[in-house]
Each structure stands twice: as structure tokens, then as C-alpha cells.
DOFI-363738 format. One record per residue (C-alpha): residue in three letters; residue number from 1; x, y, z. Coordinates in steps of 0.05 Angstrom, whole numbers, plus 5000, padded with zeros to 4 digits. Layout:
% residues N
+--------+-----+------+------+------+
: residu : num :    X :    Y :    Z :
+--------+-----+------+------+------+
:    ALA : NUM :    X :    Y :    Z :
...
+--------+-----+------+------+------+
% end
This chain:
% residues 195
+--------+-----+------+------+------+
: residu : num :    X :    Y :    Z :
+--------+-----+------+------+------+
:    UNK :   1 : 1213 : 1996 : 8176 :
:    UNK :   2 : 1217 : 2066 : 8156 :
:    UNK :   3 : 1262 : 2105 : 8110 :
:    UNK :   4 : 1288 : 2168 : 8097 :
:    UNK :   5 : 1284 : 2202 : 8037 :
:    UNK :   6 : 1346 : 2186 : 7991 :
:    UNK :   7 : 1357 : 2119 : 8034 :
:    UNK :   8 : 1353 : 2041 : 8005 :
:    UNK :   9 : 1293 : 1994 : 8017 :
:    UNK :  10 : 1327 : 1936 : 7993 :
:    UNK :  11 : 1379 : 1897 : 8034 :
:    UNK :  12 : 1438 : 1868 : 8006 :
:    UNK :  13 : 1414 : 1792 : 8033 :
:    UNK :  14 : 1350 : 1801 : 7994 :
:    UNK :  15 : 1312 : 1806 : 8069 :
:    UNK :  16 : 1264 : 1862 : 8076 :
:    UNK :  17 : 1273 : 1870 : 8143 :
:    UNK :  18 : 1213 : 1840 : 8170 :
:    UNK :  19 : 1240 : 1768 : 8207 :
:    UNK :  20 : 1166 : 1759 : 8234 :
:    UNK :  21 : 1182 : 1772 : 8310 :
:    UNK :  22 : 1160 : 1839 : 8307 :
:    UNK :  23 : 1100 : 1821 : 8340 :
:    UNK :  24 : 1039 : 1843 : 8280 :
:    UNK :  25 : 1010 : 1794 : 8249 :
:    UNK :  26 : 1008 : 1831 : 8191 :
:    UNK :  27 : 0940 : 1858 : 8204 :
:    UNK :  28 : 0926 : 1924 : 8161 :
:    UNK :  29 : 0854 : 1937 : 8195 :
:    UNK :  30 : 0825 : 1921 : 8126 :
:    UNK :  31 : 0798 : 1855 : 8151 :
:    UNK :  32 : 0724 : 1874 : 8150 :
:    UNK :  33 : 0724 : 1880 : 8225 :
:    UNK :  34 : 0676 : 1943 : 8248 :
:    UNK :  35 : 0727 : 1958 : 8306 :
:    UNK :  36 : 0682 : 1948 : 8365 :
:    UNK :  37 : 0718 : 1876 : 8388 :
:    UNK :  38 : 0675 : 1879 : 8443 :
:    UNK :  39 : 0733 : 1887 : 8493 :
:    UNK :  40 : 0733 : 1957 : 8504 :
:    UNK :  41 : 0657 : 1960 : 8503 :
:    UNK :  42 : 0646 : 2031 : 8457 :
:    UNK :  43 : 0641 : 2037 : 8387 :
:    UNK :  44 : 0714 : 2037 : 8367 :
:    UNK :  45 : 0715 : 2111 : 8386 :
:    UNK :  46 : 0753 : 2123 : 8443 :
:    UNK :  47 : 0782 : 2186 : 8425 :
:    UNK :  48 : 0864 : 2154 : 8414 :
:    UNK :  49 : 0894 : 2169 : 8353 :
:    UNK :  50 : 0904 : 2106 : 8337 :
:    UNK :  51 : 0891 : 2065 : 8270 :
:    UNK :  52 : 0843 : 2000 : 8269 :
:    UNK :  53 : 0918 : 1954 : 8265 :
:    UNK :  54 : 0947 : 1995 : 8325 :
:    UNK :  55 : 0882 : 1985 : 8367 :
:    UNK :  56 : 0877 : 1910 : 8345 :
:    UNK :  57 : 0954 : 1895 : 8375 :
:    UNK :  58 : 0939 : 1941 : 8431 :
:    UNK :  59 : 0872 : 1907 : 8447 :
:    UNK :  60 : 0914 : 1839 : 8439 :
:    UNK :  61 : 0971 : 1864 : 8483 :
:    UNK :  62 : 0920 : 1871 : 8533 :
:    UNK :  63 : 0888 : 1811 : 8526 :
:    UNK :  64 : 0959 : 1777 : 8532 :
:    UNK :  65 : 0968 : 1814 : 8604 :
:    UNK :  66 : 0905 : 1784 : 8621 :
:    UNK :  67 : 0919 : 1717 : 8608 :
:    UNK :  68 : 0982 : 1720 : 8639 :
:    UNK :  69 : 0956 : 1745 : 8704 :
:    UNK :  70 : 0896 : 1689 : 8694 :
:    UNK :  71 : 0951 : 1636 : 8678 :
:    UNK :  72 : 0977 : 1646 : 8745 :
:    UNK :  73 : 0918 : 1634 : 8795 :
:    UNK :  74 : 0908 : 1574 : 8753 :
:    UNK :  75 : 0979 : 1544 : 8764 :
:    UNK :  76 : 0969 : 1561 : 8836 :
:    UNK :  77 : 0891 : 1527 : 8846 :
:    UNK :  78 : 0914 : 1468 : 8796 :
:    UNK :  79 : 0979 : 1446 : 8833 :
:    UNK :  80 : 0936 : 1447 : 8895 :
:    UNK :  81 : 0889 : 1399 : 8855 :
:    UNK :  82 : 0931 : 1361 : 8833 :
:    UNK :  83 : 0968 : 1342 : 8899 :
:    UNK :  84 : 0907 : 1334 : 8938 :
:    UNK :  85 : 0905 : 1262 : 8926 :
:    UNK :  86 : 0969 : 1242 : 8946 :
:    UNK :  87 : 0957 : 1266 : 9025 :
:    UNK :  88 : 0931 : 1227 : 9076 :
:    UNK :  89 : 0864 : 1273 : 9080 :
:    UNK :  90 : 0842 : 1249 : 9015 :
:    UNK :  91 : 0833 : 1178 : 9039 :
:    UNK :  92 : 0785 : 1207 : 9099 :
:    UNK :  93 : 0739 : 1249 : 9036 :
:    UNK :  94 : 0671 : 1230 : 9034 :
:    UNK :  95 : 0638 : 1210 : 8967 :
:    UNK :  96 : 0611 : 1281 : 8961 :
:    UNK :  97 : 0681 : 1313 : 8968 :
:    UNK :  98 : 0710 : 1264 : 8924 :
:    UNK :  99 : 0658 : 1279 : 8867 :
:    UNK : 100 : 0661 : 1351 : 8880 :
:    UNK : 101 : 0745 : 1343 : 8876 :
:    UNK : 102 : 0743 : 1306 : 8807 :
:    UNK : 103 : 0694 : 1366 : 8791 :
:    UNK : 104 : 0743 : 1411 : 8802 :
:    UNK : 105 : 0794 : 1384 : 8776 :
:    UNK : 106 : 0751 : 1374 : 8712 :
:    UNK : 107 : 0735 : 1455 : 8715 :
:    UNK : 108 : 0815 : 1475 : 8732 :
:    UNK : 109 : 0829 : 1442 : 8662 :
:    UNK : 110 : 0783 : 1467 : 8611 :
:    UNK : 111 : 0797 : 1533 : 8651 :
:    UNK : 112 : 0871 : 1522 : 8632 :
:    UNK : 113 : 0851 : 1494 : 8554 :
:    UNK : 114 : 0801 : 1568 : 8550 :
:    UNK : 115 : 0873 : 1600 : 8565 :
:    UNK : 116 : 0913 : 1578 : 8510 :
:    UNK : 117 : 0858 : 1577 : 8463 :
:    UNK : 118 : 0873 : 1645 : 8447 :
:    UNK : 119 : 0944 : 1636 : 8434 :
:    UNK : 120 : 0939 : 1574 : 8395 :
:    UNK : 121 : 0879 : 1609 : 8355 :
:    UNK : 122 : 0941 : 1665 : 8337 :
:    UNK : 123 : 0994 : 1608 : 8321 :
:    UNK : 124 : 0950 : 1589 : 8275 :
:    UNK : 125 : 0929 : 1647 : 8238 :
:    UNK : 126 : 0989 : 1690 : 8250 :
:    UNK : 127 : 0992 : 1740 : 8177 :
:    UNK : 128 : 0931 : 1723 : 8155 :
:    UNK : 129 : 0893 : 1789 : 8171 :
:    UNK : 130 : 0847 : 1760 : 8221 :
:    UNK : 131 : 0861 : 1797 : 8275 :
:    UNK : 132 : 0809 : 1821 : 8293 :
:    UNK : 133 : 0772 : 1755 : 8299 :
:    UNK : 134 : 0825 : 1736 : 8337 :
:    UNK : 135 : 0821 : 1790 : 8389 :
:    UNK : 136 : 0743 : 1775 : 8399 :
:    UNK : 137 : 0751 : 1703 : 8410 :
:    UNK : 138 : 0805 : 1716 : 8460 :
:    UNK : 139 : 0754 : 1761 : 8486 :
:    UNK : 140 : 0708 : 1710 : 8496 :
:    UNK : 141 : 0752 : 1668 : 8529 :
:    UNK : 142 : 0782 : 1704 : 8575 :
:    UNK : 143 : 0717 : 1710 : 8603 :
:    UNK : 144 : 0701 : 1638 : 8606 :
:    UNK : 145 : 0766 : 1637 : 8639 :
:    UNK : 146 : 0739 : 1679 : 8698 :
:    UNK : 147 : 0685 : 1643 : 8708 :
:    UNK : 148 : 0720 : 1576 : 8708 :
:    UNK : 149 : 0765 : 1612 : 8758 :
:    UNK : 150 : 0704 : 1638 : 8793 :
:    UNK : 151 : 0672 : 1561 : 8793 :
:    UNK : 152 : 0745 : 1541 : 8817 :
:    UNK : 153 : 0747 : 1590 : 8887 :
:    UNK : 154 : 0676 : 1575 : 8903 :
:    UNK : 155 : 0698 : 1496 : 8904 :
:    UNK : 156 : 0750 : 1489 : 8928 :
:    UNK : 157 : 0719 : 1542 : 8988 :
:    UNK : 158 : 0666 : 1489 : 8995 :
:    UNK : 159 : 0720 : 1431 : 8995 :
:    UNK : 160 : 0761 : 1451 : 9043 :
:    UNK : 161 : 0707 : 1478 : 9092 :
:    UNK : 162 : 0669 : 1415 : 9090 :
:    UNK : 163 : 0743 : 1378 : 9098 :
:    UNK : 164 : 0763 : 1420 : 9157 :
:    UNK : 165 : 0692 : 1430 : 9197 :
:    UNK : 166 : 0631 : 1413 : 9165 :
:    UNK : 167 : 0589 : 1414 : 9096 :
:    UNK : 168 : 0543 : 1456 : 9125 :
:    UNK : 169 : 0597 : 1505 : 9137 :
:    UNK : 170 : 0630 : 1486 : 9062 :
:    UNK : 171 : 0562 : 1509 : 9034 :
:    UNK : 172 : 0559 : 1573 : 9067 :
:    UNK : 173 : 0623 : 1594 : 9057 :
:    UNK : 174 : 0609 : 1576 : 8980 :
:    UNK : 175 : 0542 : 1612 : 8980 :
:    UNK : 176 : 0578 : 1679 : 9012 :
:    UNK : 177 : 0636 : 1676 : 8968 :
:    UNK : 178 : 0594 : 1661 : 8894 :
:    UNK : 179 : 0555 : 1730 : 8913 :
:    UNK : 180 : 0621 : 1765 : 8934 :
:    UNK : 181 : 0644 : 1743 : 8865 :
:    UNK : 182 : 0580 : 1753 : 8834 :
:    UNK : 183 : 0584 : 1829 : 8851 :
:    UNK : 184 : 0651 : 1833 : 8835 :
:    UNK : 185 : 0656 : 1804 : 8769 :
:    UNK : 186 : 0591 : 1825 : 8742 :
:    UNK : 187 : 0552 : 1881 : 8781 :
:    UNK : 188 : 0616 : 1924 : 8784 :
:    UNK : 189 : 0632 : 1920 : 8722 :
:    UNK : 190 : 0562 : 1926 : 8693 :
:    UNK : 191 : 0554 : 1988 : 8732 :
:    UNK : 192 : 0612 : 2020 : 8704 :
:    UNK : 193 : 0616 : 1994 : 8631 :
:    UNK : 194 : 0591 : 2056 : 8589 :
:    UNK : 195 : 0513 : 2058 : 8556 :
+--------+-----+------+------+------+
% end
């Protein structure tokens, strides 16, 4: 909240204002956090004028937008999981497809528990100047996240291809789309994080 000169502080209900939904966790950057959260992959020099609070919400922001758009594919690739066995192709699955189902569906939900780790961590440690602990973990797991996604297309690729024509055709389609994914979730981005 800030004031002009000559005006109150105080409110007349004895409430300073702050009703905890303005969305800082009361993080002052003096949490013995170096800035580099690993999420932005410099030195915590990135040339915004910004102080170590402001770049901890904005780096949390961000990793909010991310698991939104995360939270999404997995909705979409569990609700297919999860109604799989209640069609008439699951009763024609062979062993293999049925293991490599339960697999899945074993992958979609730790994928989904990785999400809302973050969130839960921040429930839980909302004003206690942790922030940026907070904002590494969700680092962390936003990236398990991806590769439990990852894991998840590559599956149920190989699922449905051995379903609909053969498991020789399952496992190439897996092997083509792992390096696709490979090179697009780790080569490109190595090759263009700085250092």
C-alpha cells in the first residue's frame, strides 16, 4: 500500500490493508536465496530493474502459466486413460498392451501429483519468506512434469499403434516420436540456454 505524504497508515477497522490475496507471500528477497532459481538459467542478472521479491513472484507467475498449460494436456491424455477400459477394444488388448496401459496410467498420475506439488508446496509455506525455495522446487517439477508428459505421448503412441496395426508399428512410431521429443525438449533448448 502506498501513501502520500500527509495521508493515514492506519485504518479505522484496525486492518492494514493487506487481506492476504494480494498474491506475495510476503517474500522480501532477504531469504538467503542467491537469485539464480535456476529457471531463467543466468546469474540473476538479466538486466530488469527488478528487486530479488519482484523477480521471485515474476519467476512464480511464470511457473504458474506453465503449469496451467501442463495441467491441460494432462486432463486431456488422463481422461483418455481413464476411459480406455470401459470400450470394447480393451477386452481384445494383449497382455503387453494391458501392462503397458496400467503403465501409463501409473505415469499420467504422478505426472498430475508433480503438478500440484508446487502449489501445495506454496499453500503451505505461504508468508514464510521461502520463496525462493519455492520457485526452485516448482522448477524442478515442472520439468519432471515434461518428461512424465513426454513418457505419456511416446505410450500411448506405442498403444494405440500396436492396437490399431501392429507392435512392430507401435514401436516405431514410439522410437520416432521419443527422438522428435528428445530434440525438442532437450537439444533445442540446450542449444539455446546461455553459457
Amino acid at each position: 500500500m502506498t501513501t502520500q505524504p500527509g495521508e493515514r497508515t492506519d485504518r479505522p477497522d484496525g486492518n492494514d490493508g493487506n487481506d492476504g490475496n494480494d498474491g506475495n507471500d510476503g517474500n522480501d528477497g532477504n531469504d538467503g536465496n542467491d537469485g539464480n532459481d535456476g529457471n531463467d538459467g543466468n546469474d540473476g542478472n538479466d538486466g530488469r530493474d527488478e528487486s530479488e521479491s519482484e523477480k521471485l513472484d515474476r519467476n512464480w507467475d511464470e511457473l504458474l502459466q506453465e503449469l496451467r498449460i501442463t495441467q491441460t494436456g494432462l486432463q486431456l491424455f488422463s481422461g483418455f486413460l481413464l476411459t480406455l477400459p470401459f470400450t470394447q477394444v480393451f477386452a481384445t488388448l494383449d497382455d503387453g498392451q494391458q501392462r503397458l496401459y496400467l503403465g501409463l496410467v501409473v505415469i499420467a498420475g504422478v505426472a498430475v501429483g508433480a503438478n500440484m506439488t508446487p502449489i501445495m508446496l506454496h499453500r503451505r509455506v505461504f508468508r514464510e519468506r521461502v520463496k525462493g525455495r519455492v520457485v526452485a522446487v516448482g522448477h524442478v517439477m515442472v520439468q519432471v512434469v515434461m518428461a512424465a508428459v513426454a513418457l505419456l505421448v511416446v505410450g500411448m503412441s506405442v498403444l494405440i499403434f500396436s492396437v490399431v496395426l501392429s507392435w512392430t508399428a507401435g514401436i516405431v512410431a514410439g522410437v520416432v516420436l521419443a527422438v522428435v521429443l528428445g530434440v525438442l525438449l532437450v537439444v533445442v533448448p540446450g542449444r539455446l540456454a546461455p553459457g
